[in-house]
C-alpha positions as CSV (number, residue, x, y, z in Angstrom):
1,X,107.8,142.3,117.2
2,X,105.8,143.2,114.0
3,X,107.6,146.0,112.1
4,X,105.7,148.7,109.8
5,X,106.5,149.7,106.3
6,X,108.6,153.1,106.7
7,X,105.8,154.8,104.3
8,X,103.1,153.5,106.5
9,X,104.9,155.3,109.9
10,X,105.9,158.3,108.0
11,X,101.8,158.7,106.8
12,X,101.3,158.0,110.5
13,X,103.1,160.7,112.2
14,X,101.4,163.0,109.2
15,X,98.3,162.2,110.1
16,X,99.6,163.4,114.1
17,X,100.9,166.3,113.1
18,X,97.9,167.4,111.1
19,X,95.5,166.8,114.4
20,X,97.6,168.9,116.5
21,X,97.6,171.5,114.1
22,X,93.6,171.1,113.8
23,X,93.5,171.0,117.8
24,X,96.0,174.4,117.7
25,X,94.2,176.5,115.5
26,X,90.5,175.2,116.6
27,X,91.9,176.6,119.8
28,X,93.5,179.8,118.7
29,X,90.9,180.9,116.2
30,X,88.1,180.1,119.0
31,X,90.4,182.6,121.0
32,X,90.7,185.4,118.4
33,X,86.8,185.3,117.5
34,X,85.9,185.5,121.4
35,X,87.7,189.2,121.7
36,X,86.8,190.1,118.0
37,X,90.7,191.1,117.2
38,X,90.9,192.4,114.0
39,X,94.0,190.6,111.3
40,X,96.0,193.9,112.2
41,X,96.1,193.0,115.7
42,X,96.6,190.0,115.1
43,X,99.3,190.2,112.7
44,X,101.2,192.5,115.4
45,X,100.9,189.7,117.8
46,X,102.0,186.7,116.4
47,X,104.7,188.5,114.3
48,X,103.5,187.2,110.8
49,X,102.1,189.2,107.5
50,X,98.6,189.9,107.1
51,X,97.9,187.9,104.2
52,X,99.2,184.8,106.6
53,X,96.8,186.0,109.1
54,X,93.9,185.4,106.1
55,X,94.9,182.2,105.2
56,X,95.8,181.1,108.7
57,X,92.1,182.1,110.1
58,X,90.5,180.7,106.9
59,X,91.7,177.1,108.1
60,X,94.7,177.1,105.6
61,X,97.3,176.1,108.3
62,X,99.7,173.6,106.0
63,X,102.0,177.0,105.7
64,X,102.4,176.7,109.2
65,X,104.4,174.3,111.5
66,X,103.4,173.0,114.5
67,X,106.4,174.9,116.1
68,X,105.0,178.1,114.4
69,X,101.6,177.6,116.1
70,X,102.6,177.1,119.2
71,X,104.6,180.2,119.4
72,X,101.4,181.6,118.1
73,X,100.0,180.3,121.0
74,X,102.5,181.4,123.6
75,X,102.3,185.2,121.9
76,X,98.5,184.8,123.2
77,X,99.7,184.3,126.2
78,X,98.3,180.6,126.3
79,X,99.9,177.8,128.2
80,X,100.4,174.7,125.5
81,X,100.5,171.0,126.1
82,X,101.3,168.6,124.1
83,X,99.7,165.2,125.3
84,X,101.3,161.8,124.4
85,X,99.9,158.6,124.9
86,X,100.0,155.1,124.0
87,X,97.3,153.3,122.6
88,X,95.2,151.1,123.8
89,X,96.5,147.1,123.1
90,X,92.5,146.7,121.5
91,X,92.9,149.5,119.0
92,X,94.6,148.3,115.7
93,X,97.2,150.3,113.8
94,X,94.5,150.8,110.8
95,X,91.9,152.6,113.1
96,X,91.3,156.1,113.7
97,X,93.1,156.9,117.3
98,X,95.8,158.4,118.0
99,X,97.4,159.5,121.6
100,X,98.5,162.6,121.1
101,X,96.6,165.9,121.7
102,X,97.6,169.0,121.3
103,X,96.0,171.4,124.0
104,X,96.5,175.3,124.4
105,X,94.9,177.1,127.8
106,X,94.5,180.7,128.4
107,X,96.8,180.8,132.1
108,X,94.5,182.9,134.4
109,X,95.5,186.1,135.1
């Protein structure tokens, strides 16, 4: 069995955790702009300051953990997935895929 670098895994599971948090706030900032809440509101409802509301809408979400934004999520009242995978035998270690997803759904009321 072919073992990887420590540094190489470590960069890996960066790279993870940076997609979910894309796929979380795409999805949560998507939400907030549909029902034009202002960063008062939304400050209120995910329990967080208003300047972190700025930089969280302005894409700056390394401040945040991926634990943070899904409570973010959950305060939104969305149900959140978190989709794991394995990769295809084709797909080398080097390329672009990864299996996990990151997916946040409003629950119908």
């Amino acid at each position: 069995m072919h073992k990887q670098a420590p540094q190489l895994l470590e960069d890996e599971a960066e790279r993870i955790e940076q997609r979910v948090k894309e796929d979380l706030h795409r999805q949560l900032v998507s939400y907030i702009a549909m029902y034009s809440l202002t960063q008062t509101q939304i400050s209120r409802l995910l329990g967080i300051h208003q300047p972190d509301v700025s930089r969280f809408l302005n894409g700056h979400i390394v401040k945040f953990s991926v634990g943070q934004m899904i409570r973010f999520a959950s305060r939104l009242g969305f149900d959140v997935a978190i989709d794991v995978s394995v990769p295809p035998k084709k797909a080398s270690r080097e390329s672009e895929y990864t299996g996990i997803r990151a997916r946040a759904h409003k629950a119908a009321c």
